[in-house]
C-alpha positions in Angstrom: 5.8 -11.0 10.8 6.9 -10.4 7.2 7.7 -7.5 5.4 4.3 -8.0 2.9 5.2 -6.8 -0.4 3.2 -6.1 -3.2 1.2 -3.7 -5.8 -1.6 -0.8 -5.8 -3.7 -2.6 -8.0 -3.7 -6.3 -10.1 -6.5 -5.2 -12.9 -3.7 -3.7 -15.3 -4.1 -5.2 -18.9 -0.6 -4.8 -19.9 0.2 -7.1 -17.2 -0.7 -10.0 -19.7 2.7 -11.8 -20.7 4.3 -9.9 -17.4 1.9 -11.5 -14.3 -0.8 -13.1 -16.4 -0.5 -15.6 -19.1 -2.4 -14.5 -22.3 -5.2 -17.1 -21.7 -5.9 -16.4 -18.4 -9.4 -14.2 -18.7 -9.5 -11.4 -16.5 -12.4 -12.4 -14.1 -9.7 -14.9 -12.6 -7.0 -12.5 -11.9 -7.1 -12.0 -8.8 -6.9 -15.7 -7.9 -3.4 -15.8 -10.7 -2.3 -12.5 -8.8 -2.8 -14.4 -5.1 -0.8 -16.8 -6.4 2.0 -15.0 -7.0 1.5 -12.0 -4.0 0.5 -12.4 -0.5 -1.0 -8.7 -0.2 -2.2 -6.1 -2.5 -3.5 -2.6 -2.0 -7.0 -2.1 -3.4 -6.9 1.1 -5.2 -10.2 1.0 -6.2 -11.9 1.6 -3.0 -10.5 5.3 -3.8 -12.6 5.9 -6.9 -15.6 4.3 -6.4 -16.1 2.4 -2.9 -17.5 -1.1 -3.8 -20.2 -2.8 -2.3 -19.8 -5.2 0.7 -20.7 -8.6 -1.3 -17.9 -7.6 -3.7 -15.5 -7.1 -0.3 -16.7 -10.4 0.6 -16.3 -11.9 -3.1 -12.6 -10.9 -2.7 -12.2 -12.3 0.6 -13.3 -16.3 -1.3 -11.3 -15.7 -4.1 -8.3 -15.1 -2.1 -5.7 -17.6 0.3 -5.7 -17.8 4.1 -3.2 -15.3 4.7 -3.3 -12.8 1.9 -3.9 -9.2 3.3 -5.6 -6.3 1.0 -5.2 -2.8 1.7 -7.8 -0.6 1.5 -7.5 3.0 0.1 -9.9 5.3 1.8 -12.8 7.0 -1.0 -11.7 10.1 -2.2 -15.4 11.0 -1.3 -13.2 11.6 2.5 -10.1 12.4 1.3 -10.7 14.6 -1.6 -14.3 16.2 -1.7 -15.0 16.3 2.1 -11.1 17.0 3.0 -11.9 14.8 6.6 -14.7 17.1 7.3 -17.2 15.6 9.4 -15.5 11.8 8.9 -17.8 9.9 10.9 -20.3 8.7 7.8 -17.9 8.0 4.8 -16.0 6.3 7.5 -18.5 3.8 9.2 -19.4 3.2 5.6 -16.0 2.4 4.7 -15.5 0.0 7.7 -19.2 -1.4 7.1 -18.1 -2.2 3.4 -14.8 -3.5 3.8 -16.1 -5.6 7.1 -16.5 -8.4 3.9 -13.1 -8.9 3.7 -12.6 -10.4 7.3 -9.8 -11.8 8.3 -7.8 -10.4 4.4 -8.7 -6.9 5.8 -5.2 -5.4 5.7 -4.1 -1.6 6.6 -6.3 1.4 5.4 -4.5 4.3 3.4 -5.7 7.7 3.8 -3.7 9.6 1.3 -4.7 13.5 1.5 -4.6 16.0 -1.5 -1.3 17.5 -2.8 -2.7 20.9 -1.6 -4.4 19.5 1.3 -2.3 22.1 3.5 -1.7 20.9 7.3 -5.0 20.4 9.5 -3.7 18.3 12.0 -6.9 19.2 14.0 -9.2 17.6 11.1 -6.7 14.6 10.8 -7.3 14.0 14.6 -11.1 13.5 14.7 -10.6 11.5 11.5 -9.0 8.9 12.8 -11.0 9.2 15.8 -13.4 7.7 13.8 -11.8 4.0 13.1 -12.5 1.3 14.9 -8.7 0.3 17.6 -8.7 -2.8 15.7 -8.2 -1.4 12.5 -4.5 -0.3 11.8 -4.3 3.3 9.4 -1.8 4.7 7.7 -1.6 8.3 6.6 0.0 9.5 3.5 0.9 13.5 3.5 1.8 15.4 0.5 1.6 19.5 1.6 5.2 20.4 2.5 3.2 22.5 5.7 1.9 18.9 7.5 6.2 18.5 7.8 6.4 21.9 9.7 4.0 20.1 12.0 5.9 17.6 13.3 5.5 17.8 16.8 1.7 18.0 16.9 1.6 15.6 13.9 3.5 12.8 15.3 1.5 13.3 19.0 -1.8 12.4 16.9 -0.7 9.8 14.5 1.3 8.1 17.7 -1.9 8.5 19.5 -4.0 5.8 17.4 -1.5 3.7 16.6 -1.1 5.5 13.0 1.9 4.3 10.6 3.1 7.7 8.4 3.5 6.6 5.4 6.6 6.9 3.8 6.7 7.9 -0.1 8.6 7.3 -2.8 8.8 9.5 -5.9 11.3 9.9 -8.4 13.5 7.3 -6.5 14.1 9.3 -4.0 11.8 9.5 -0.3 9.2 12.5 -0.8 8.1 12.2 3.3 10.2 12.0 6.2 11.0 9.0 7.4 9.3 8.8 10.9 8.3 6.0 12.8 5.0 6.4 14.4 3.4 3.2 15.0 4.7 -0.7 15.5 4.1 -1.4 12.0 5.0 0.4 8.8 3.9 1.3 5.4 5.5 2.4 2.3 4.4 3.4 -1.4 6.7 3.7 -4.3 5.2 6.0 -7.3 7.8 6.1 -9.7 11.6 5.3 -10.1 14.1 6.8 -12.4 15.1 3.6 -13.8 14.5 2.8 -17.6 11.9 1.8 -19.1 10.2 4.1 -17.1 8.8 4.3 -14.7 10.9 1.1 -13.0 13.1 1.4 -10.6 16.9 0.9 -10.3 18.8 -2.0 -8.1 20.1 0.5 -6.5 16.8 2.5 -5.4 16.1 -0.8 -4.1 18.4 -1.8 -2.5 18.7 1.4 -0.9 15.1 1.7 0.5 15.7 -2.0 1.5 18.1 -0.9 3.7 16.2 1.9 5.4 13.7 -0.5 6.2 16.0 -2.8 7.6 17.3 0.0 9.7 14.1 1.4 10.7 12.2 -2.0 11.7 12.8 -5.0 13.6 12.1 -9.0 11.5 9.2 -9.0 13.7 7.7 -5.7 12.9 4.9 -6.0 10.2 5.7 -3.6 7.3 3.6 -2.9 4.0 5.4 -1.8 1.0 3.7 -1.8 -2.6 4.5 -0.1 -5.9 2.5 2.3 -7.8 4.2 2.6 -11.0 2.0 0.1 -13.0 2.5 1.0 -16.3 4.2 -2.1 -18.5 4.1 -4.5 -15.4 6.8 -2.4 -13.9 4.9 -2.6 -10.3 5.6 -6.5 -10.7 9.3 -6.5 -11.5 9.9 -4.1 -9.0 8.0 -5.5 -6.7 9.7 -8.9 -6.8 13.5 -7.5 -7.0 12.7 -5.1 -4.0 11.7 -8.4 -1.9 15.1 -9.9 -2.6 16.7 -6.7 -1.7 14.8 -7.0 1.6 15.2 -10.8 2.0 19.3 -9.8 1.6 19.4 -7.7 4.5 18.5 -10.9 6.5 14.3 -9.9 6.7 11.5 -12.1 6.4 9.5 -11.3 3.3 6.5 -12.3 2.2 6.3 -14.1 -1.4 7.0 -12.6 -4.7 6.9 -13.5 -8.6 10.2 -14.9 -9.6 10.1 -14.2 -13.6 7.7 -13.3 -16.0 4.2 -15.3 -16.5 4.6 -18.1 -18.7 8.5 -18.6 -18.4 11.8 -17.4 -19.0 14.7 -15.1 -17.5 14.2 -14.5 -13.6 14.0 -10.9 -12.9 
């Protein structure tokens, strides 16, 4: 299995020229971004979750093989902070049930001052289905203090922690919880912001490297859209991995339209 590399989002108009060529309309991106990616992480599940025909609608309009993320509705995350989970999650699974066999990882990604409730976090994930791999991301400093309880419950159901980037630089620890693993990178130091250095890269390819197996399945996809820098990054980040000997999944090569590889 493949490390599956790719972004939080594809519907980013200053993409054009970057992933998409200028006369491609934007009702057929996703198909030009498919072409290019093998997974993507569906942001907008977060903000408003969409229906299940529009789930299904991405499952057609997408290869055998590609794998979409789901972040979970802030409706959970954000205004009910995981209390009572069982609705907004059945919903979420009832929705996202469109998206058959593409239906990739869920993200749960918890408040900045969502302060440690391991408790809470249990009986969420409780709530989804075995055959439906989760990853948590944490950003309180307090869930860290946790650890022992924290990893017992994530280990429990099979839950990947996932690990954060911010600033270049990991802003989680780097646990291993589960067989598989997930990773998000927000923002790199690099110019023209927010990209990322070779370096960073090269560095977080190597953690990966360390941390996993060739035939552990790992998610890693980049955050920092602004000015196609998700893309770039994205695609020198899977040569980075593919040099430290991993399989990885596939990747743009240079910018839409032609010229200079990346």
């Amino acid at each position: 299995m493949p490390v599956r590399v790719g972004t939080s989002g594809w519907q980013y108009r200053d993409w054009r020229g970057v992933l998409y060529p200028p006369a491609v309309p934007q009702r057929e991106w996703l198909e030009e971004y498919a072409r290019s990616f093998a997974t993507v992480e569906n942001n907008n599940a977060f903000y408003r979750l969409p229906t299940a025909e529009t789930f299904a609608s991405w499952r057609v309009r997408t290869p055998e093989g590609f794998v979409m993320a789901v972040k979970a509705s802030r409706y959970l995350t954000h205004l009910k902070r995981l209390r009572d989970p069982e609705e907004p999650v059945a919903r979420l699974m009832d929705r996202a049930a469109g998206l058959g066999d593409r239906l990739g990882p869920v993200l749960i990604q918890l408040p900045p001052r969502f302060r440690e409730d391991v408790d809470a976090l249990d009986a969420c994930l409780r709530c989804f289905p075995d055959s439906v791999r989760v990853a948590v991301e944490l950003r309180h400093p307090s869930w860290w203090e946790a650890e022992r309880p924290l990893r017992t419950v994530l280990e429990r159901y099979g839950s990947a922690l996932c690990w954060a980037d911010r600033g270049s630089r990991p802003v989680t620890p780097l646990w291993r919880t589960a067989p598989w693993g997930y990773v998000r990178f927000h923002a790199g130091l690099a110019r023209p912001a927010p990209r990322y250095g070779r370096q960073a890269l090269a560095s977080w390819a190597g953690r990966l490297a360390d941390a996993w197996p060739d035939e552990a399945e790992v998610y890693a996809y980049f955050n920092n859209d602004t000015g196609g820098a998700a893309v770039v990054d994205a695609s020198r980040f899977a040569r980075a991995v593919a040099a430290r000997g991993r399989t990885v999944s596939r990747t743009p090569e240079g910018p839409a339209g032609g010229g200079p590889a990346w």
